[in-house]
C-alpha positions in Angstrom: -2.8 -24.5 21.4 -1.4 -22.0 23.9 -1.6 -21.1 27.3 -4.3 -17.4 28.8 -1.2 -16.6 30.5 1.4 -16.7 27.4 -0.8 -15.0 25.3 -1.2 -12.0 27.1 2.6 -11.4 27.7 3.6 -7.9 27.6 -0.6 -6.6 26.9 -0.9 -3.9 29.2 -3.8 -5.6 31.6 -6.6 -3.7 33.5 -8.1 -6.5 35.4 -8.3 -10.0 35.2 -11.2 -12.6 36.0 -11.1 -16.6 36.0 -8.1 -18.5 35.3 -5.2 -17.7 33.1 -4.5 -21.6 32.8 -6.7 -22.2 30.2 -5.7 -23.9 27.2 -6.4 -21.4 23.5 -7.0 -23.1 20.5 -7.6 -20.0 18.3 -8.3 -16.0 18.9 -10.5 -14.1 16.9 -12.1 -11.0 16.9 -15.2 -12.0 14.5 -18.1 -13.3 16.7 -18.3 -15.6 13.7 -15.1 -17.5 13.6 -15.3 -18.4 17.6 -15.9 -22.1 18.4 -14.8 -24.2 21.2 -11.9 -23.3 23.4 -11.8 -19.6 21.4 -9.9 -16.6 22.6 -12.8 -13.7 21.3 -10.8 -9.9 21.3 -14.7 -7.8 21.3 -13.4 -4.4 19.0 -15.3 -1.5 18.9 -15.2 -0.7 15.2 -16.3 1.5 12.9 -19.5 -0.5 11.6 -19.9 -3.1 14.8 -18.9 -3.1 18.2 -17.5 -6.8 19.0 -19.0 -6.0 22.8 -22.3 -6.9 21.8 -21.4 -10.3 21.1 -20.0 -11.5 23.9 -22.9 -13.5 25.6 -22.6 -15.1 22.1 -19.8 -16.1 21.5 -19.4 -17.7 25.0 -22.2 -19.8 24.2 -20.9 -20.8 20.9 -17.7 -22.3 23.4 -15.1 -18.7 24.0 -13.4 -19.8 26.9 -12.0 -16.1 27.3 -12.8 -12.3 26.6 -10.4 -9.3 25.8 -12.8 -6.4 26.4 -12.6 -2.6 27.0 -15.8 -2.6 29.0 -16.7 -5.7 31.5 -19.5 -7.4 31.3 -22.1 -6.7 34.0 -22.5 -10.7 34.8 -19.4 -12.0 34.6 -20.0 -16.2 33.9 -18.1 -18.4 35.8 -15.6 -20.9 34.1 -14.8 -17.7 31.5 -11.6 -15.8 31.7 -12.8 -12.1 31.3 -9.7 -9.7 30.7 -10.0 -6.0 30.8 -7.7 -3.4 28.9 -7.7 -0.4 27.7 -7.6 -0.8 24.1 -8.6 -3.9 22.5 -7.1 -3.4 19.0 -3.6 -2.9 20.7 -4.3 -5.8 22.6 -5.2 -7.9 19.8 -1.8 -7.1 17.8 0.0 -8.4 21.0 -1.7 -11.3 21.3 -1.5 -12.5 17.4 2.3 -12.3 18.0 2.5 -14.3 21.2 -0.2 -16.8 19.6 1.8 -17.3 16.5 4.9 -17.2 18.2 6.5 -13.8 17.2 7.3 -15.1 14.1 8.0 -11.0 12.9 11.3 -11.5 15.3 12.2 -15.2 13.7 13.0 -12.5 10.1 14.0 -9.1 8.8 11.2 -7.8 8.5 11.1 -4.5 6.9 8.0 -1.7 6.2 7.4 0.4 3.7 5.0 3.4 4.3 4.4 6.7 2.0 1.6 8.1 0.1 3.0 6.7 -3.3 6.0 4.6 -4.2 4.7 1.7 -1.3 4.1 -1.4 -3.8 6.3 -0.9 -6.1 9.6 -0.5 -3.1 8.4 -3.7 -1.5 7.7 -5.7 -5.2 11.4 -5.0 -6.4 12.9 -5.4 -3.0 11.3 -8.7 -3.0 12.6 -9.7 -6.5 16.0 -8.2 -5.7 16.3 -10.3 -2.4 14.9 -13.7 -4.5 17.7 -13.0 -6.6 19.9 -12.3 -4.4 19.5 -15.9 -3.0 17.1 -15.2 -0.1 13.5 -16.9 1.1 11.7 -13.9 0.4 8.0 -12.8 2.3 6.1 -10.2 0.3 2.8 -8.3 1.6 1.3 -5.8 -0.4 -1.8 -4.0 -2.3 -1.3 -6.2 -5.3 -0.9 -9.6 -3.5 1.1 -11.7 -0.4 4.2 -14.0 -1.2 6.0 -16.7 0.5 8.9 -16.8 -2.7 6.9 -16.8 -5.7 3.8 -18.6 -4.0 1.1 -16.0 -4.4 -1.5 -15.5 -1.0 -4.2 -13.3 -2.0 -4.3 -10.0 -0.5 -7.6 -8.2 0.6 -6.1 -4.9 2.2 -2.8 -3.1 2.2 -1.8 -4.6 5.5 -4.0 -7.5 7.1 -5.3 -7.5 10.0 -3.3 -8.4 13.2 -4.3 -12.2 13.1 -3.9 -12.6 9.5 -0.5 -10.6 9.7 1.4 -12.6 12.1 -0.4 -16.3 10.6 1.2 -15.0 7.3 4.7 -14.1 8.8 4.2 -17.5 11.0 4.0 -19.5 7.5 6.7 -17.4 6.0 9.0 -18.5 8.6 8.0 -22.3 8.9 9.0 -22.4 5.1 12.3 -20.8 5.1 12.1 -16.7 4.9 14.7 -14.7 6.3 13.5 -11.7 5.0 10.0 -10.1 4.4 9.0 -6.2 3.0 6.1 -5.0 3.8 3.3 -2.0 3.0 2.3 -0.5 6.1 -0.5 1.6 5.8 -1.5 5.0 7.7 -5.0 3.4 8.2 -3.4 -0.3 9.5 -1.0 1.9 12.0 -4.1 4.0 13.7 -6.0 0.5 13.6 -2.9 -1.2 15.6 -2.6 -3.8 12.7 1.2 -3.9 13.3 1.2 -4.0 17.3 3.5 -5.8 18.6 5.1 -6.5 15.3 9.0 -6.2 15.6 10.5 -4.5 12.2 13.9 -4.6 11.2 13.5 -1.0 9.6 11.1 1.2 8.0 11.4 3.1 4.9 9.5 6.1 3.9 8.9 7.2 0.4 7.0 10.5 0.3 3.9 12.0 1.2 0.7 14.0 -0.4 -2.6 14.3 0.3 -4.8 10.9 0.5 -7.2 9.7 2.8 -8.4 12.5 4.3 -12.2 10.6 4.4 -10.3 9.1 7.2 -8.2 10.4 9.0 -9.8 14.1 8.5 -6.7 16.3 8.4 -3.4 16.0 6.6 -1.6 16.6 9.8 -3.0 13.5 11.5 -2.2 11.5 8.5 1.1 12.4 8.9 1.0 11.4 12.4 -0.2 8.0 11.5 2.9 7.3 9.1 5.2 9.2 11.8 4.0 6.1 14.4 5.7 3.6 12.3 9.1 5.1 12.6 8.3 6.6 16.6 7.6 2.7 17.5 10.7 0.9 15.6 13.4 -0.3 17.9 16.8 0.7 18.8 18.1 -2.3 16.3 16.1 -1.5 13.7 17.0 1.4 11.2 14.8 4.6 9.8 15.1 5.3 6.3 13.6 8.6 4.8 13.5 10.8 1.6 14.9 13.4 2.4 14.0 15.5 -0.5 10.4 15.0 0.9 10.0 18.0 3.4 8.5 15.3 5.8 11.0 13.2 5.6 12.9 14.4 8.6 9.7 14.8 10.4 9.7 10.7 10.2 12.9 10.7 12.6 12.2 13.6 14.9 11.6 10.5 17.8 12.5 7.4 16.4 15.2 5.3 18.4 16.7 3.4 15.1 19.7 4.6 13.3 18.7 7.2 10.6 19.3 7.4 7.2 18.5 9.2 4.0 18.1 9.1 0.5 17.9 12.0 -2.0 18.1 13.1 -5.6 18.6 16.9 -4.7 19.7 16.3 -1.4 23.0 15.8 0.9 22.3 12.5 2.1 23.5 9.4 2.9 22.2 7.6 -0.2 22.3 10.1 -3.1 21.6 9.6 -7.2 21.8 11.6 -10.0 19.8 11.2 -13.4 21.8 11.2 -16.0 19.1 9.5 -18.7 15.3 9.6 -18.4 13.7 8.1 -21.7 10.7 6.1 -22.2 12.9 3.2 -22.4 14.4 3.1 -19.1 16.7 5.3 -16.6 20.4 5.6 -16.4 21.4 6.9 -12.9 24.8 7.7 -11.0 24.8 6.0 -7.9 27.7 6.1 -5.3 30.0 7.2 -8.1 28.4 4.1 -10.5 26.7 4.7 -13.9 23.5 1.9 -13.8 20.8 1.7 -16.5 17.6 0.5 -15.2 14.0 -0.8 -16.7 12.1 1.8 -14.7 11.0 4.7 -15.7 10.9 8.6 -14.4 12.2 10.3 -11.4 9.7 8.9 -9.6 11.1 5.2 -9.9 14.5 6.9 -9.2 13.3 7.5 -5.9 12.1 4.2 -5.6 15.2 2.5 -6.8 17.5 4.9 -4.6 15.5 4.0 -1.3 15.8 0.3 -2.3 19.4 -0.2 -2.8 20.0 2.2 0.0 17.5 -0.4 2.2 19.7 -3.6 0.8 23.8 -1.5 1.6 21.7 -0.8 5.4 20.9 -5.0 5.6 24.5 -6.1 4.8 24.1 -6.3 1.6 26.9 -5.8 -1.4 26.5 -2.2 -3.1 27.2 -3.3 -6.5 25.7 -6.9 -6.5 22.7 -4.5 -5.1 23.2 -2.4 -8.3 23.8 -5.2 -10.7 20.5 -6.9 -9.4 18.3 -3.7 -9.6 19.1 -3.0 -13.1 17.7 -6.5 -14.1 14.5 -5.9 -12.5 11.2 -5.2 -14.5 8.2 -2.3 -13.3 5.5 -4.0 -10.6 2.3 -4.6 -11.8 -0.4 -1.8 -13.1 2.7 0.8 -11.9 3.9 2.5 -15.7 3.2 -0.4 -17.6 3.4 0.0 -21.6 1.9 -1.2 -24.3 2.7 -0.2 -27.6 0.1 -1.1 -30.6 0.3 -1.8 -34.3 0.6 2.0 -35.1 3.2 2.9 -32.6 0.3 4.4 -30.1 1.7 4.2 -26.7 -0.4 3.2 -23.8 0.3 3.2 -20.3 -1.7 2.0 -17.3 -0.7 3.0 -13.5 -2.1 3.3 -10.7 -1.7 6.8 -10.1 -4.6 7.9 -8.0 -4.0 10.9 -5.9 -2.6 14.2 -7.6 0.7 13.8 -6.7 1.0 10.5 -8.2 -1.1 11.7 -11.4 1.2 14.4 -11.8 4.5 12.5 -11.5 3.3 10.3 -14.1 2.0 13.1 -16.6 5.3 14.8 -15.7 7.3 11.8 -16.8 5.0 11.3 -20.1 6.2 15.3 -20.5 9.8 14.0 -20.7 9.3 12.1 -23.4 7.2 13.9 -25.9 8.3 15.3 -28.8 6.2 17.6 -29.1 3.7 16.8 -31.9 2.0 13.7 -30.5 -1.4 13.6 -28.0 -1.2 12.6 -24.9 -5.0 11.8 -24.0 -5.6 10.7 -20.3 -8.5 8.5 -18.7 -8.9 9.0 -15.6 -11.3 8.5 -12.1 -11.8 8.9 -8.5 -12.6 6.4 -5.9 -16.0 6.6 -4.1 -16.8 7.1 -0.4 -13.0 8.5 -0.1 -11.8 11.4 -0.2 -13.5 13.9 -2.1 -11.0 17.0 -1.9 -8.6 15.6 -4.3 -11.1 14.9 -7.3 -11.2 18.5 -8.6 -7.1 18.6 -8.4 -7.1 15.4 -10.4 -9.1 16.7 -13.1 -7.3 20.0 -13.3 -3.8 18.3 -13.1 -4.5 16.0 -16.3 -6.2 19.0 -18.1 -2.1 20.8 -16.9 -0.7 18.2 -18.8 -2.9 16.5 -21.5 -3.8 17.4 -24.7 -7.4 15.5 -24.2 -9.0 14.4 -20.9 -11.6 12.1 -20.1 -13.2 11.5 -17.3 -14.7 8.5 -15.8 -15.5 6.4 -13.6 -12.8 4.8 -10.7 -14.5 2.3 -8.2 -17.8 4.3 -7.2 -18.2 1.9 -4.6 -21.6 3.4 -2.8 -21.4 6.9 -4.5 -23.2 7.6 -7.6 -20.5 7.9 -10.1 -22.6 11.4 -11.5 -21.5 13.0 -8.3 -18.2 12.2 -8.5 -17.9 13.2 -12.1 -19.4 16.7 -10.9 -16.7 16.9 -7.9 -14.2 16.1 -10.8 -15.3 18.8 -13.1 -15.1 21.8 -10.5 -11.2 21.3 -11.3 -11.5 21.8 -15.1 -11.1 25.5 -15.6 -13.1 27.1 -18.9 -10.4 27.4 -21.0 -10.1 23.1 -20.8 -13.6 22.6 -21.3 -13.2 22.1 -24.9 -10.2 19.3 -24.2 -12.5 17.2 -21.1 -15.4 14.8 -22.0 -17.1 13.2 -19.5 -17.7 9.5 -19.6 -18.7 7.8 -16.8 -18.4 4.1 -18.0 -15.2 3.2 -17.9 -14.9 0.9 -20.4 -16.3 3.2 -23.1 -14.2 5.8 -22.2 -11.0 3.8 -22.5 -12.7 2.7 -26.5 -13.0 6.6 -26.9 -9.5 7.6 -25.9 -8.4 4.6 -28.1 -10.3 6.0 -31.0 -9.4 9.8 -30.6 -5.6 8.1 -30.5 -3.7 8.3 -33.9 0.2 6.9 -34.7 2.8 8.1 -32.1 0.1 9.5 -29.5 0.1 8.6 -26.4 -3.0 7.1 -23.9 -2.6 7.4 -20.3 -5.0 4.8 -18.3 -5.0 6.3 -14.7 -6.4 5.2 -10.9 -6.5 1.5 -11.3 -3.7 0.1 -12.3 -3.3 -3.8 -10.9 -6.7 -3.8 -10.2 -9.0 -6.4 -11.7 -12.2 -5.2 -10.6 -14.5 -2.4 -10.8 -16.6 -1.8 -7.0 -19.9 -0.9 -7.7 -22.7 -1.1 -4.8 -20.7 -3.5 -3.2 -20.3 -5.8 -5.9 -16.7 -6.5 -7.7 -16.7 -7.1 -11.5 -14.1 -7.9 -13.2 -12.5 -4.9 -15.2 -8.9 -5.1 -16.4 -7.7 -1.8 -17.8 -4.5 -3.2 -19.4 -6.9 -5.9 -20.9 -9.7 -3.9 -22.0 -6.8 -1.3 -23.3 -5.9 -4.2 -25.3 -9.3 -5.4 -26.5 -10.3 -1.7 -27.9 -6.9 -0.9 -29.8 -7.3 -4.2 -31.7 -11.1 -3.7 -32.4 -10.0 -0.7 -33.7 -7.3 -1.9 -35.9 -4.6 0.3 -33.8 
């Protein structure tokens, strides 16, 4: 329970009507959840406005209303409290309801096109080994330690968010990391949440269904590091050319990391095999589990995140290099005749093209490197062709598939796909458009020493298809088809 008045501390108010006494036993902003003594936060969203169901919800027992526009009848014994922007609002008031608990912690956020999930995964391992109660929220799943919370979207909503970092903090956490995504900044998921710092990892096209234009997507990921406090501190890669862009306003101290760079935190790759990475590091030699120059970055932005919380460099080091890939991100499997086959979540073309990249590293020469690989449905549709012609750059066979269709027809997304294969690749792409018999394909076209990239899903164990999630494990399906056929 909590008082109107404590609640609303620090929202920036219009106008207020009825008392600001009354006791809250809950807030939501789903018409559905509200029952007696309910704070109900009406949000005008993209499929509903919550506006309309505010005669509702008062008669299902809201004893107060957040709102952008006032009701014409106003009923009496309701607290009616106007502002300008109710999703704002709402981040605010999850604080203050839950007790801030995102200043009770270190809380830090991660944000970046790739790179998000595995930074906060391995900072959370490194910080459970390094002795800490450890909060974790991200695509693959939320952690209080190594007590698994099932996660729905990249960052929750406000009321979820702060619940989460409330039970993080009842059992012990000092420390949380966090992915903070472009679309959970423009949809004020993280008002009002205090961050210790903010890293950023890089940034490529994504999303554009959403926020239309690359420049406003970079705005969105700017707002994390515009917003963060003078305590907290900004931390950039600054061999991304937007990296600086991240700290043009910010008011926390700023810091970067680099591989090509002079920056504060600096690496070198001395080894990159398929077995792992050897890297210089503040004048230190460190072989790690990861692989690529992608991970490099990771790791780099990581330990330079851990020296910037207090933390010992080489403890920080000896720690890292114990620490195995996060889920569905490079994960190898090698079968009975020496194929190797790798599933990651690469799904935009930078990502795709860092992992092929890597894959290029390692090849001898004489092996295949066949790829399987998708696009999303009902996002955005200007990357699919660049996709497609970035695993016909880099593969000796391609085949293309089906992703999550969601409400698309997967046809149509196939045909966006195959406007990036150029003529001289047709002869290299097949197009399969269920997934599961593409993956049997690539395993059968697969002979000793090649190699079988699984691309675009990665963690996930589901497929989306007209709404509906069934349950489609690349890794395990991988699995399934080499031993079916005896590879």
């Amino acid at each position: 329970m909590a008082i109107l008045k404590d609640i609303l501390y620090k929202v920036t108010l219009i106008s207020v009507s009825g008392k600001m006494d009354t006791e809250i036993s809950n807030v939501c902003f789903d018409s559905r959840q509200v029952a007696e003594g309910s704070l109900f936060v009406a949000i005008k969203g993209t499929q509903t406005d919550g506006h309309a169901y505010i005669e509702q919800v008062i008669e299902q027992g809201a004893e107060a209303v957040v709102c952008e526009e006032m009701p014409e009848i106003l009923r009496e014994g309701v607290a009616y409290v106007h502002v300008n922007n109710s999703a704002a609002a709402l981040g605010i008031i999850a604080g203050n309801f839950y007790g801030n608990p995102s200043s009770k912690l270190s809380l830090v956020g991660v944000t970046g096109t790739n790179g998000k999930t595995t930074t906060v995964t391995l900072a959370h391992k490194l910080f459970l080994n390094l002795g800490y109660n450890v909060g974790l929220l991200s695509t693959v799943v939320n952690k209080i330690n190594e007590k698994v919370i099932p996660a729905s979207h990249t960052t929750p909503d406000a009321l979820t968010l702060n619940h989460l970092l409330a039970q993080m903090v009842e059992e012990g956490c000092t420390h949380c990391f966090m992915e903070v995504s472009s679309h959970a900044i423009v949809q004020e998921r993280v008002r009002g949440v205090h961050f210790a710092g903010a890293v950023f990892t890089n940034i490529s096209h994504d999303h554009l269904d959403y926020h239309q234009t690359f420049d406003a997507y970079i705005k969105a990921k700017k707002r994390l590091f515009d917003e963060l406090p003078t305590t907290a501190f900004a931390l950039v890669n600054g061999d991304d050319k937007r990296g600086m862009v991240m700290l043009q306003n910010t008011k926390a101290h700023k810091n970067t990391f680099a591989l090509k760079s002079m920056t504060d935190y600096k690496a070198k790759v001395l080894s990159n095999t398929i077995h792992g990475l050897e890297l210089e590091i503040d004048g230190k030699n460190v072989w790690f589990k990861l692989i690529g120059d992608f991970n490099a970055y990771n790791l780099l932005g990581i330990y330079g995140m851990a020296v910037l919380m207090g933390e010992d460099p080489e403890e920080v080091l000896r720690q890292l290099s114990n620490l195995e890939t996060a889920p569905g991100r490079f994960e190898q499997l090698v079968s009975s005749q020496e194929i190797t086959a790798i599933v990651d979540y690469a799904h935009t073309p930078d990502a795709l093209e860092n992992v092929l990249s890597t894959i290029q590293n390692f090849r001898t020469g004489n092996e295949q490197v066949i790829t399987v690989v998708g696009c999303g449905g009902n996002r955005d549709k200007t990357k699919r062709p660049l996709m497609a012609e970035i695993a016909c750059k880099f593969s000796t066979k391609v085949l293309l598939t089906s992703d999550n269709p969601r409400f698309e027809e997967p046809e149509e997304i196939l045909k966006d796909m195959q406007r990036g294969v150029s003529p001289s690749n047709y002869r290299k792409t097949l197009v399969i458009a269920d997934r599961r018999e593409a993956i049997k394909a690539a395993c059968a076209m697969a002979n000793a020493k090649d190699i079988i990239l699984i691309a675009g899903k990665g963690h996930e164990t589901y497929q989306e298809i007209k709404g509906v999630k069934y349950d489609f494990d690349d890794k395990m399906i991988l699995q399934e088809m080499l031993q079916l056929l005896g590879k």
